[in-house]
Structure formats: C-alpha cells, structure tokens
C-alpha positions in Angstrom: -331.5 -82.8 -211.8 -334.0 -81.6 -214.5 -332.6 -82.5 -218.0 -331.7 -79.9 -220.3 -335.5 -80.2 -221.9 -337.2 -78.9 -218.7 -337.6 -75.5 -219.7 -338.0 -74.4 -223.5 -337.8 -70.6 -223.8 -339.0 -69.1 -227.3 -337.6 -65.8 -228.4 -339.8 -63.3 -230.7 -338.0 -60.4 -231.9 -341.3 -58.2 -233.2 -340.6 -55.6 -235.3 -344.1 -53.8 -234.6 -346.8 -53.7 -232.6 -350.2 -54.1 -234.0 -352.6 -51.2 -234.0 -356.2 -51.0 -234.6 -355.3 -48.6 -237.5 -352.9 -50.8 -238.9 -348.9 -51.6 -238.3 -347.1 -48.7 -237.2 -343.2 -48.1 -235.9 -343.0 -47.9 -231.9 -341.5 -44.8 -231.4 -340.3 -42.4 -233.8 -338.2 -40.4 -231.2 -335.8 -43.4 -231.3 -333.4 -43.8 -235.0 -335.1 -46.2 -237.2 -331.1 -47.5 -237.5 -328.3 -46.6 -235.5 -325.5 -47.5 -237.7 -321.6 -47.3 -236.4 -318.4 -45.7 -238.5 -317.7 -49.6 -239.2 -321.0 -50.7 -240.3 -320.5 -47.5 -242.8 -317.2 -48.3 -243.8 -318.2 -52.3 -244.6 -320.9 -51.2 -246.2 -319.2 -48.9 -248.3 -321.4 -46.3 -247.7 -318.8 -43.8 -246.5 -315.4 -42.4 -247.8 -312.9 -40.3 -245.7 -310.3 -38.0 -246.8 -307.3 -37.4 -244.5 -304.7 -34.9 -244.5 -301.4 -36.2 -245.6 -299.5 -33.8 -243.1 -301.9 -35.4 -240.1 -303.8 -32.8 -239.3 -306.6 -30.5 -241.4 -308.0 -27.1 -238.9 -310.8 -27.3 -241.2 -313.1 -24.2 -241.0 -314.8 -23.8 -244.3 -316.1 -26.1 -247.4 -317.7 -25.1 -250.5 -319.2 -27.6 -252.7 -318.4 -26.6 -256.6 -320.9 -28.6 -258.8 -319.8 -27.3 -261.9 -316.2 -27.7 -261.3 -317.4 -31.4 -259.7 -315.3 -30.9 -257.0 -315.5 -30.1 -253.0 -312.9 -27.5 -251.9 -312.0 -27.6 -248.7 -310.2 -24.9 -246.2 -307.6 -25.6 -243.1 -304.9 -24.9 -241.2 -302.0 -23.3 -244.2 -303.7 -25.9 -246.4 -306.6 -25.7 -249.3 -308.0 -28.9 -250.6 -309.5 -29.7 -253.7 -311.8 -33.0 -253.5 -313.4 -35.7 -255.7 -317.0 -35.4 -255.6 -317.3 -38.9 -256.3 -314.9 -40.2 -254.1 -313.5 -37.9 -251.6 -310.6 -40.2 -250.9 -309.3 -40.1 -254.7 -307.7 -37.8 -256.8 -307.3 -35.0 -254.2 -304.9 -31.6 -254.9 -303.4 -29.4 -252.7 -302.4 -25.7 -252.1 -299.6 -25.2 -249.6 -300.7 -21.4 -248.0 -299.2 -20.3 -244.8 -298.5 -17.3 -243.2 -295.6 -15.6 -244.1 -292.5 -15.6 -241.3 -292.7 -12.1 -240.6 -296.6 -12.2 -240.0 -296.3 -15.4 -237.7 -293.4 -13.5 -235.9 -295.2 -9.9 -235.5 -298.3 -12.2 -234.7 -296.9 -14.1 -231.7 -295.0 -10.4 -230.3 -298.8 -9.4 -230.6 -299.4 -12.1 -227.6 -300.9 -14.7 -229.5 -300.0 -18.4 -229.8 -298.2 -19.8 -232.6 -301.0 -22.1 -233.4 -303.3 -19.2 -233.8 -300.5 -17.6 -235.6 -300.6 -20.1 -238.6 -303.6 -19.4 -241.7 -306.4 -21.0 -241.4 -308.6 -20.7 -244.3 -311.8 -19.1 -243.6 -313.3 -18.4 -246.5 -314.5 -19.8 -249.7 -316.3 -18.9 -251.9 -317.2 -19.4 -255.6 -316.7 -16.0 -257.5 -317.2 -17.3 -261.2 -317.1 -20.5 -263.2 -313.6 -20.5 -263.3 -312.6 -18.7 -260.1 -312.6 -18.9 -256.8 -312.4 -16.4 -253.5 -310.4 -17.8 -250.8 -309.6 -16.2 -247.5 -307.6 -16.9 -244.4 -306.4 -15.1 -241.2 -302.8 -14.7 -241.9 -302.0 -15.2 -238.6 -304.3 -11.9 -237.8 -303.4 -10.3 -241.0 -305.9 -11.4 -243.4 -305.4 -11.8 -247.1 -307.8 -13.1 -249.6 -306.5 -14.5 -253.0 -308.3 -15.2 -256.5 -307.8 -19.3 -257.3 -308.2 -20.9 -261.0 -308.4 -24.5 -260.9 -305.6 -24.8 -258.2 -303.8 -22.2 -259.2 -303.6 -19.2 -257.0 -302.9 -15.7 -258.1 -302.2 -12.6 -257.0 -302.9 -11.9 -253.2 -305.0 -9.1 -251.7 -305.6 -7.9 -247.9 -308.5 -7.7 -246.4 -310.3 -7.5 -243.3 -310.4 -9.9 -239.7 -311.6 -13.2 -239.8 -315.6 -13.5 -240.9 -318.1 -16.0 -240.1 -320.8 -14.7 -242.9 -320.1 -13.2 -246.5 -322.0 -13.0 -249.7 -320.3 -11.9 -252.8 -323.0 -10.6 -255.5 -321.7 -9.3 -258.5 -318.2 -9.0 -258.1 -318.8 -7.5 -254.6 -317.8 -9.3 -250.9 -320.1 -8.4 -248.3 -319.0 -9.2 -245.1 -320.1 -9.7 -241.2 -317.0 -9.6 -238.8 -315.0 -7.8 -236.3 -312.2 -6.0 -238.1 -309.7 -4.9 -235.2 -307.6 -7.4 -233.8 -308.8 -7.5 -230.2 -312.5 -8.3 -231.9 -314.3 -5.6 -230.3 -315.8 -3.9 -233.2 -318.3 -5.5 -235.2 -319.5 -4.8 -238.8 -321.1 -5.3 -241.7 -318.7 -4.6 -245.2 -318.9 -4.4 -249.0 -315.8 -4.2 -250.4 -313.6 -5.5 -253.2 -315.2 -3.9 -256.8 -316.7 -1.1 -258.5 -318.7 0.1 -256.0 -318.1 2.3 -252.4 -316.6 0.5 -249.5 -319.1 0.5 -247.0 -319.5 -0.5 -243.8 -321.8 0.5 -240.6 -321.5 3.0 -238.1 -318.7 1.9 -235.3 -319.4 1.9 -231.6 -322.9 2.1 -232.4 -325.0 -1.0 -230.2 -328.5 0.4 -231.8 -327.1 -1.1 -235.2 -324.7 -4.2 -233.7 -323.8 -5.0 -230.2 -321.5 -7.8 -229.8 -323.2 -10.0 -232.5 -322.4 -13.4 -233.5 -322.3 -13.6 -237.5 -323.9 -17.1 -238.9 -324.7 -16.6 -242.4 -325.5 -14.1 -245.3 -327.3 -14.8 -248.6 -328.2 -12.3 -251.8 -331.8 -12.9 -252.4 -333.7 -10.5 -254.7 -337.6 -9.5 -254.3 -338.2 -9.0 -257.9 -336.6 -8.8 -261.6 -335.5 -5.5 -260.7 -331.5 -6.2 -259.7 -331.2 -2.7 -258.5 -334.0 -4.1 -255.8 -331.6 -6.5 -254.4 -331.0 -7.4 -250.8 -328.3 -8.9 -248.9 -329.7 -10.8 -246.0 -327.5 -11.1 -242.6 -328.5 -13.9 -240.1 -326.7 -13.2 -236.6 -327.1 -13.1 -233.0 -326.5 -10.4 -230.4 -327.4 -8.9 -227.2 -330.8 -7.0 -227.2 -331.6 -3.5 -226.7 -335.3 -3.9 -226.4 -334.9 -7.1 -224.0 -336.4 -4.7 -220.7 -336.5 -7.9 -218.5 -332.7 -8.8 -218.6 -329.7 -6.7 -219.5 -327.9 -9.9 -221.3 -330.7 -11.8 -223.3 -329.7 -12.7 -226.6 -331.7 -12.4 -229.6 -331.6 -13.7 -233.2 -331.3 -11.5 -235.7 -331.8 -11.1 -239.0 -330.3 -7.9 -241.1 -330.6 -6.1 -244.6 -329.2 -3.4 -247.0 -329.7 -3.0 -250.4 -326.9 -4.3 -252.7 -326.2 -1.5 -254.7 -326.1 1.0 -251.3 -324.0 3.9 -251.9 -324.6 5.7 -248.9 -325.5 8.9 -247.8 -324.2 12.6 -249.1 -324.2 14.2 -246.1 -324.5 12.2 -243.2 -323.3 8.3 -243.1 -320.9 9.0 -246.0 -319.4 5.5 -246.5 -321.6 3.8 -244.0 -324.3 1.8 -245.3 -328.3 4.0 -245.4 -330.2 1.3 -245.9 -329.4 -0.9 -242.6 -332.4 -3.1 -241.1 -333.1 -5.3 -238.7 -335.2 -7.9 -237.1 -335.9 -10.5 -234.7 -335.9 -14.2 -235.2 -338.2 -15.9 -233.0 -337.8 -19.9 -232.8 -340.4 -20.7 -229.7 -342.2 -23.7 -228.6 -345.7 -22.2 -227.5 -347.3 -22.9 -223.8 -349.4 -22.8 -221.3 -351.2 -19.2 -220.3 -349.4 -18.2 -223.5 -345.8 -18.3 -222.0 -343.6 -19.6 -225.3 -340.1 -21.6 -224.3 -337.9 -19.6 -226.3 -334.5 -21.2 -228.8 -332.9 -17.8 -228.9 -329.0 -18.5 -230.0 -329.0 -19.5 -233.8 -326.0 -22.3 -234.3 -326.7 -22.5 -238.3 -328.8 -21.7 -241.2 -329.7 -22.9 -243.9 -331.7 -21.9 -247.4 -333.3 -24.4 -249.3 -333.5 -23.1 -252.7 -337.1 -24.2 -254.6 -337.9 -22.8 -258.3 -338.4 -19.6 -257.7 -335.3 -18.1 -257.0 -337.0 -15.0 -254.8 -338.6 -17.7 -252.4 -336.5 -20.1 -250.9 -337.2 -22.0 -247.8 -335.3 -20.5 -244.8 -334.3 -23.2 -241.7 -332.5 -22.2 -238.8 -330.6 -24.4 -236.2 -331.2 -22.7 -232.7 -330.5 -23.5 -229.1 -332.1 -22.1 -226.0 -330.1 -19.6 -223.7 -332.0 -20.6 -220.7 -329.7 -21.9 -217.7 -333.0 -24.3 -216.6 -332.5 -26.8 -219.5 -330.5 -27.4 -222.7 -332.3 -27.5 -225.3 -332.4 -27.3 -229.4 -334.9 -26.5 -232.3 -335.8 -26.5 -235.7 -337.3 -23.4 -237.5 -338.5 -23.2 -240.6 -339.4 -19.9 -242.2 -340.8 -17.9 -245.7 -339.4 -15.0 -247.6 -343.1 -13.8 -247.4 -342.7 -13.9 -243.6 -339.2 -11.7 -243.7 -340.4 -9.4 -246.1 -343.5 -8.5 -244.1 -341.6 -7.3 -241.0 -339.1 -5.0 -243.1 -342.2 -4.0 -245.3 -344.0 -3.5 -241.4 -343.7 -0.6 -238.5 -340.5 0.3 -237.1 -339.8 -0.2 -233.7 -339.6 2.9 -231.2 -337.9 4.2 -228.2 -338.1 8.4 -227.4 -335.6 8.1 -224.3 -333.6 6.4 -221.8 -336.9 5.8 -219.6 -339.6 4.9 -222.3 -340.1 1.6 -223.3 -339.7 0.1 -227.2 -343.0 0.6 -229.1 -344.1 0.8 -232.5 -343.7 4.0 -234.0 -346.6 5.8 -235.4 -345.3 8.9 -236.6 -345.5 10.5 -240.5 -342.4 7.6 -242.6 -340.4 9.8 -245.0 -340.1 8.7 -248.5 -338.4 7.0 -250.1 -339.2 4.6 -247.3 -336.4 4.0 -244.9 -334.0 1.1 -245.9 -335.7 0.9 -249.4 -333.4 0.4 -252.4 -333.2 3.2 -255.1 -334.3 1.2 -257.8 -337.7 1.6 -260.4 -339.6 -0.9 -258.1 -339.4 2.0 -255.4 -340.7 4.8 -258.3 -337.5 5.5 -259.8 -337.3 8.8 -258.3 -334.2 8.4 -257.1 -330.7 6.7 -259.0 -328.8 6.2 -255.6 -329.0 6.5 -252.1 -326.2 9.6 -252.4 -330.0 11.6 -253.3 -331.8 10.3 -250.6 -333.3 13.2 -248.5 -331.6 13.9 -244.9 -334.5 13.2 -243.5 -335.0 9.9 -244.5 -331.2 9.1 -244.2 -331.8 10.5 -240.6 -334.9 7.9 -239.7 -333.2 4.9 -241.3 -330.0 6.1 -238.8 -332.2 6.3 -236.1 -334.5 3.4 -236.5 -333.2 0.4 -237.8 -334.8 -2.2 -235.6 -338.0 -3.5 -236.7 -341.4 -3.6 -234.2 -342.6 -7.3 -235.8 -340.5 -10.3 -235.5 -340.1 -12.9 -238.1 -342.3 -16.0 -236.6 -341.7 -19.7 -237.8 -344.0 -21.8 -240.2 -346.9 -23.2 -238.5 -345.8 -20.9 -235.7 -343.5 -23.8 -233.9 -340.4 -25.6 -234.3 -340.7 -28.5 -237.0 -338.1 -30.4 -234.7 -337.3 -30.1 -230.8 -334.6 -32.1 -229.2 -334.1 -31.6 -225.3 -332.9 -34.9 -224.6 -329.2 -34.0 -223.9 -327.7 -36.8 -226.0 -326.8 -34.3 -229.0 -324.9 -31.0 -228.6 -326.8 -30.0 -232.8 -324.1 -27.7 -234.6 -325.0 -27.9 -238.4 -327.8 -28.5 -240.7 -328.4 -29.5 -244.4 -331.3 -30.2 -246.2 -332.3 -32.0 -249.5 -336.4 -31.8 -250.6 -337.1 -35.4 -251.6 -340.4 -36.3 -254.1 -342.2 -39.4 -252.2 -345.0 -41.4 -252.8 -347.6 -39.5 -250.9 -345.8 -36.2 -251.1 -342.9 -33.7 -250.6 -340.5 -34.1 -247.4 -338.0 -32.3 -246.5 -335.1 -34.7 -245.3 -332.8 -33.2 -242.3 -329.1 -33.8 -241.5 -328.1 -32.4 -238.5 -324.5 -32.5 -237.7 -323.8 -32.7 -233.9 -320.6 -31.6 -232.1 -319.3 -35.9 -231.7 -319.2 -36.8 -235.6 -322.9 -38.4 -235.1 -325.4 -37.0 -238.1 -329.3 -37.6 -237.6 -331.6 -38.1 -240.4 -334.8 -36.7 -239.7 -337.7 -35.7 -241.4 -340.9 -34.2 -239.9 -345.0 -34.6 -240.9 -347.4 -31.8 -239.5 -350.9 -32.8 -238.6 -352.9 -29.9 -239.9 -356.4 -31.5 -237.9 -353.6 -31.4 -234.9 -351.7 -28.6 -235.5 -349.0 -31.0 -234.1 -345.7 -32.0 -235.4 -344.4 -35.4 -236.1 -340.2 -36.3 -236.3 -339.1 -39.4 -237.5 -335.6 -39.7 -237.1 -335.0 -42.1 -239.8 -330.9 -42.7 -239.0 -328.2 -42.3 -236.7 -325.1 -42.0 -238.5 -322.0 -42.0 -237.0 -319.2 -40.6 -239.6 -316.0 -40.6 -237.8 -314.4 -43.1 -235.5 -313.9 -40.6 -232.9 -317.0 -39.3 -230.4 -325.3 -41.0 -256.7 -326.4 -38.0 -253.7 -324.1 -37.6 -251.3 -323.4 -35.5 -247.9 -320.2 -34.2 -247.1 -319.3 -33.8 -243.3 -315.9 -32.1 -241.7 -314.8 -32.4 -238.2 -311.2 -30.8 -237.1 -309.1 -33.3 -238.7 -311.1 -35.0 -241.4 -313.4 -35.0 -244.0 -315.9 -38.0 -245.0 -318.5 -38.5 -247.7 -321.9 -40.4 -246.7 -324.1 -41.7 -249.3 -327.9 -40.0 -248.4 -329.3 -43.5 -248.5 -328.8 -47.8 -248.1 -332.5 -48.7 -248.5 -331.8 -52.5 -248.6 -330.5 -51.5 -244.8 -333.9 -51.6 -243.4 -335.1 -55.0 -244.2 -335.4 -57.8 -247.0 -339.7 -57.6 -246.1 -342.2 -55.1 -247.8 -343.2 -54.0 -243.9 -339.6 -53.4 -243.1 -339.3 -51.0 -246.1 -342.9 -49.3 -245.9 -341.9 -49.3 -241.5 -338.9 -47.0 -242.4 -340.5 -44.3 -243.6 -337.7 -43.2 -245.4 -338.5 -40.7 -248.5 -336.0 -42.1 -250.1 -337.1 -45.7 -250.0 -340.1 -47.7 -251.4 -340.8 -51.2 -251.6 -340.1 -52.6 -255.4 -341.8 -56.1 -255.3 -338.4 -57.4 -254.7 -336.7 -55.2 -252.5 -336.3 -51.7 -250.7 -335.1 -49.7 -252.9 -334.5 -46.2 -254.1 -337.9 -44.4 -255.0 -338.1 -41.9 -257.8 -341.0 -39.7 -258.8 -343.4 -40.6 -262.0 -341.4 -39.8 -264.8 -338.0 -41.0 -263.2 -339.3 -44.2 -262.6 -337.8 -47.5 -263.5 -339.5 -50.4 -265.0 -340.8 -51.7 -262.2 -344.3 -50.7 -261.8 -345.0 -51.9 -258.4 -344.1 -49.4 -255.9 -345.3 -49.1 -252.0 -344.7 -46.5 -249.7 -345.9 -44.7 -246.6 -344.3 -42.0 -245.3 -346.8 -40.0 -243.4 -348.2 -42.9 -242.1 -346.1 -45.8 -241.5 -348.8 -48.4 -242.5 -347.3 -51.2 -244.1 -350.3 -53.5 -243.5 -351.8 -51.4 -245.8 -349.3 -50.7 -248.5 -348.3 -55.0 -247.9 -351.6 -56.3 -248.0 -351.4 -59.8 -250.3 -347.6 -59.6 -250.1 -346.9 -63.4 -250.0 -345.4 -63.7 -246.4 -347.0 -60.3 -244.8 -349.2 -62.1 -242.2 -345.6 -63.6 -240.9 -343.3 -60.5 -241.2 -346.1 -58.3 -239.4 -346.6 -60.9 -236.3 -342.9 -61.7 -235.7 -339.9 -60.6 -238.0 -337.5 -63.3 -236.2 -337.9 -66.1 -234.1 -335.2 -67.4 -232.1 -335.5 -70.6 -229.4 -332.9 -70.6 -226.7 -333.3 -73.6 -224.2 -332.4 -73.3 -220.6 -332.4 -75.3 -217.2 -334.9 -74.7 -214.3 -333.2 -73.1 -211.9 -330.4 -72.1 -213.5 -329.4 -68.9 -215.4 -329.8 -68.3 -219.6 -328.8 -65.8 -221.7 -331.6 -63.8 -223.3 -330.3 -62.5 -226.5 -331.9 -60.8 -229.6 -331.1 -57.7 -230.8 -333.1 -56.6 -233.4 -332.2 -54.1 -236.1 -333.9 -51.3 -235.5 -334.1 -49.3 -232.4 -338.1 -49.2 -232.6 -338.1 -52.8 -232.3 -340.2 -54.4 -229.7 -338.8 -58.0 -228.0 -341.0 -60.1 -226.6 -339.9 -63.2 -224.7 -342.0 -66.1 -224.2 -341.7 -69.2 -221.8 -343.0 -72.4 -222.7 -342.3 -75.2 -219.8 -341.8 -79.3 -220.7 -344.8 -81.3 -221.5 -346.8 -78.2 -221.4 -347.9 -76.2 -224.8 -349.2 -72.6 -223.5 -347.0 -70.1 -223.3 -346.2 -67.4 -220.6 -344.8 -63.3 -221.5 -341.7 -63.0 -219.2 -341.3 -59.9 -217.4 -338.0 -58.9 -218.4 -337.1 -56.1 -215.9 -333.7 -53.7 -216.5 -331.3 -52.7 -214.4 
C-alpha cells in the first residue's frame, strides 16, 4: 500500500497568463466577478425595498435629485424612496381605481387584475411638483403631486410607454382607444392646441411600439425646439417582407400648432426615420438588431448634443441575438436636414425624391432660425402642409457610431431589457460604463474600447451582478415586486495586489499604493499621489513594475498543495475569484522534484 506521501499534487490558481506584451486578463467575454444577491447583501453593497402590502406591479421610476428622492410607480400604490438608502424612510400614496371604474372595467371583459391602477407615468413637472399617471383600470387619470401630496385629478388618455413634458406641455406616444388599435402621437395638457397625428393613417404610424421620447433643442432659439420619439413598427418601405420591423425614430416641433386648412389639430411638422443597429459582413450583407428594447441619452455639456444609446434585439427567427448602438445628434439631424423618401404608386418602389421642396422646408419649426417668415405653422403654405402630409418618412437612416454595435451579445444566457449609463473620467481616458438590466434580476457591467488601427470593438464585461434573489453613486434596479439599490462600485472586490486592480479594468478603480480603490480625476484626487491604472490595456506588469511582490502575484496569485494516493481518487479544488482566471494543476510524484501539467479534461 503506497503511504499517503506517494503522490504530492501542487495546485496554482493563476490569475493571468503571460504575454509577450505584458500581463493581460484571459478573456474579457467572461465577468471579471460574478457576484450572487448574498455576496451583495454581506457586502453591504445592495439595499432592497419591499412593498409592505407584498406585492409592487412596478412599471415606472423617476429619480428626483433635487427632491433626493426615487419615486416609484405600481399596482394602486406610489412610492417615495430614500436615495441613500432605499430601505429607509419610505412614504406612500394609496391610488386605486375607483369601484365604479374597476366594475365598468371588468363588464368591459377585462380581468380584475388588469382592472386595478397601475401607475405608468412619472414624471417631474417642476421643482416642487410632480406628473403622475395610471390606467384607472382603462380609464386613465393623471394627477399633480407636491411632496406626497396629491391634488386635484385630471383624465387623460390610454396607457403610454413614451412622454416628454416641455414647458408645461405632455407629449405623448400611445394607443388611446381601449382595444389599442389606434396609435398616436399627443400634446396636450397647457396653453397650447391639442394635437395629435392623423388616425388610421400607416404612412405616419403602423402598429408601433413606443420606447422613449426626449425634448432636445438644436439651438438657443426655443421656438426651434424638437421633441424626439424613439419607437418601432412595421415598415412600409421593407419590399422584401410584408412584416419586418424597423426602428424608428420621430419628430415635430414643440410649439406645432398645426395647419389652417388641412391637418387642423393634427400635428404639420411630423418626421420620421430609420434606426439602423447592424453588425456589418461578408459581400456587404449587415446582420441586422431591428426591435429597440430601450434607450437611453447620456447627457454631456452641451445640452444640444447628448450621446444617444439604444438597446436592440434582432427579429431574425435564425438566432437570438442583442446589440448596443451608440449614436450623435449630428447623425439625427442630418437625415431630417437630408432627402425625403419617395414612393409615386402602389407598384413603384421607395426612392429618394428629387422634386422642387417647398419652403418653409417640410417639418421645419416656425421660429427665426428658419427666417422668421412665418409665427406659426397655422401660416404655413398648403403646399408645404401638403408635402410634410405626404412625405414624412426620411430616404437616409440614422447609422451608429463607428458604423457598428459597441456591444453584441448572442450567447443566449441574457434575455437584455434595460440600459443605463454613467461617463466615468479614468486614468488613460473617458469610458462609458454600461448597466444592462436583463429579464432574471442579473445586471452586467460593461464597458467597451475601440481599436481605431482595427476598426474593432473591445467589451469588457467588468461584473455580473445579480440584484434579486429570484432568477456615494448608486444604481437603482426594479423587477415586478421589488426595488434594490446597488452601489456602482467595491474596488477592494478585485484583489488586495496592484495586478489584481490594474487586471480589472474597472474605470472606476485604480491601484492606490495600498489598495484598489476608487479613482478620481486630477483635481478630485486625494492625497495619495501614487495612482496606477490601465483600462484600455489591461497591463499591470506595466503599471506594477517595482511593486514589492509583483514578480509573485503575476506568476501565481494562490498556491494551494492537496496530497493524494496513487491509485486512488482526490479532489481537485480551487476556485479562483474571477471568472478570467486560469487554473493550472501540477503533479509532482515522491522522491522526484520535476513536475508534470495534468490534463484536467471536463465532462
């Protein structure tokens, strides 16, 4: 019998592998961490807010900075949270339907669940007020709240999925009859006309899928303002298949009154677009992501530029598939500011129109930018009200930065339903950091590097967060039935080495001498002059060199000896921390000193 010496079996957990450039992580496609809802919880890095009545419906949450707090719509319910501590200090509005709308709803054929209010919309309408709205069980009402306190209640229209409100006015994408079937686009509320567009007309909308809507203005001219619509539907101009569905993005002018003779009440100034998210390949066939799940606008300095990234997934029954597209106001306003697109009959096919424009130019705003010719669109001539009726799709798309995705997952593991972004100041330069919020309370941490020399595109997806139990800054997630709070960052999570920290590649993190810490920009920065960091690269041999202990921490991060009998069975265990780990086990037999790579082979 071989004694319990026979065989010693050395364990190197490696971290890295060792490149001729340097030390770089494995492979990026893999979380840097995967942490679980425990490991958040112990490590305090997470709070969670749950209904007291057991259940939340929520739909909606608006993040109020200057009131501090994070309000929060369900089912009969509006919350009002702590933005420290979403757990603490919460208030309540109690908001159902009334019983004679639940009953009327229910003799309508719907369910009572559907029946209840569920609180659709909020929306911040001054410092001191906000704009909530909720189905009424399929009578909708919207209501004026101060502080918790609401007032008087007003109807309105059918349950949206986009609105804007821009000076006092509510601009809305929705169906407004109660069987959904006709789509529209609505100002309403203040001063001005109530407008909508045309019904039963597909040229403008046909069966679209509202996502988002944003007031962003071209110039210092306000009456030059435009509200932007971001939205799917089925496509006219798609020749090659009768149900392809495009993305879309739409425009009027804000201060719209419409036309004097002909579309009285309906909006004159009605554009769209296409949204193109594609993945280009071979012989110049692109794979395209054509359903948008979410947008979102990253707002910079300028407040007529921000940075426009859109959440799609691909409508192709081959693969499922999703993408990240990022896009610039410069972009947009070149295809309105372009041709229009053109189609003389039932048998022709779309082109771009080349015939004489009328002036003012079709979906222009009557404003001095434009010449100042005309106060209101009530004096446009018919002829231009008649081309703006009769054209409002555009001939050029709206393509994507670098003319690709920034971020492709086709994997499967993720169905990607949301997505936030904070612009973070690093070491070598400016990142945008991704949260992407999938449909099983998992949110991924991502950022992405282009190679200009390339033209490719790097993702590092930095964490895997998982929020809920169930499949400083802050990010505030909601599912159905709950709401949690994640801290943006736990740098001391990657390691207690200055590779571990540089290896992340976490904007957010940087290697302080003594730990990984949070990094701040020069002229936030603390005391502590010695910073390292790598994001683009990865390279901590680099950014480590004459660390005491780097030659160690590159070549084996832990070593762990597990002793075994010839012939008999051992458990192989190490885990390492992060998922771009490489393990390598090593045999080393009794009374011999070379050692062997075992071939560890899954199943």
């Amino acid at each position: 019998m071989a004694s319990a010496q026979d065989i010693l079996i050395l364990a190197f957990c490696s971290l890295l592998l060792e490149l001729p450039m340097g030390c770089h992580a494995t492979d990026t496609r893999q979380p840097r961490l995967r942490l679980s809802h425990k490991e958040l919880w112990d490590l305090n890095r997470t709070s969670v807010f749950h209904s007291p009545f057991g259940y939340l419906g929520l739909h909606i949450m608006l993040l109020d900075e200057y009131q501090e707090r994070l309000f929060v719509g369900g089912r009969d319910l509006l919350y009002s949270l702590s933005l420290d501590r979403v757990s603490d200090n919460y208030r309540e509005i109690h908001w159902p339907s009334t019983p004679l709308q639940a009953e009327e709803c229910i003799i309508k054929g719907r369910d009572a669940d559907e029946c209840a209010n569920y609180v659709r919309v909020l929306h911040r309408y001054n410092r001191t007020h906000l704009l909530a709205c909720g189905t009424g069980a399929f009578d909708p009402l919207c209501t004026f709240i101060r502080v918790g306190h609401p007032s008087e209640v007003r109807n309105i229209f059918h349950s949206n999925d986009s609105l804007d409100l821009y000076c006092g006015e509510l601009f809305t994408g929705l169906y407004s009859d109660y069987w959904g079937r006709d789509a529209a686009v609505f100002r309403t509320m203040n001063r001005m006309a109530h407008l909508r567009t045309e019904p039963d007309s597909e040229r403008l909308l046909k069966e679209p899928k509202f996502v988002g809507s944003y007031m962003i203005p071209d110039n210092e001219d306000h009456n030059d303002n435009k509200v932007y619509f971001f939205f799917t539907e089925k496509a006219l101009e798609a020749e090659t298949s009768s149900h392809a569905i495009y993305t879309r993005v739409g425009r009027v002018c804000a201060n719209d009154m419409g036309g004097q003779r002909m579309l009285v009440n309906k909006w004159s100034t009605f554009l769209k677009t296409r949204l193109v998210c594609s993945v280009p390949g071979r012989n110049g066939i692109d794979t395209y992501f054509d359903e948008l799940e979410d947008v979102f606008l990253l707002q910079t300095r300028d407040n007529k530029n921000p940075v426009i990234f859109g959440l799609f997934n691909t409508t192709s029954n081959i693969f499922r598939g999703y993408a990240v597209c990022v896009y610039h106001m410069a972009s947009v306003r070149a295809a309105f500011n372009g041709p229009y697109a053109h189609k003389e009959g039932p048998e022709y096919h779309w082109a771009l129109y080349e015939g004489k424009v009328p002036y003012p130019r079709p979906g222009s705003c009557a404003s001095k930018v434009n010449g100042g010719l005309y106060t209101t669109t009530k004096d446009y001539p018919d002829e231009a009200v008649h081309f703006a009726r009769s054209h409002p799709l555009m001939y050029q798309p709206i393509k994507p930065v670098h003319k690709r995705p920034i971020l492709v997952k086709t994997d499967g593991k993720y169905n990607l339903k949301q997505i936030a972004v904070d612009r973070v100041e690093a070491e070598d330069g400016q990142y945008d950091v991704l949260f992407i919020g999938t449909d099983n309370g998992i949110v991924l941490k991502v950022i992405t590097i282009y190679n200009q020399e390339t033209e490719s595109m790097e993702e590092v997806i930095l964490e895997e967060l998982q929020v809920f139990k169930v499949n400083c800054q802050q990010l505030y997630i909601g599912s159905e039935s709950v709401v949690a709070q994640v801290k943006f960052h736990q740098c001391d999570m990657y390691g207690t080495a200055c590779a571990d920290c540089c290896l992340a590649r976490d904007p957010y993190c940087a290697w302080d001498g003594i730990s990984c810490s949070r990094y701040y920009p020069t002229g936030m920065q603390a005391k502590r002059r010695f910073r390292r960091q790598d994001v683009r690269h990865g390279n901590a041999a680099q950014q480590c060199f004459g660390q005491q202990f780097i030659g160690e921490v590159l070549e084996k991060t832990e070593e762990r000896l597990v002793y075994g009998i010839e012939y008999n069975s051992t458990l192989l265990e190490c885990t390492p921390r992060t998922l771009q780990a490489k393990v390598i086990w090593l045999v080393q037999r009794a009374h011999e000193t070379k050692k062997e790579e075992v071939i560890i082979v899954m199943s």
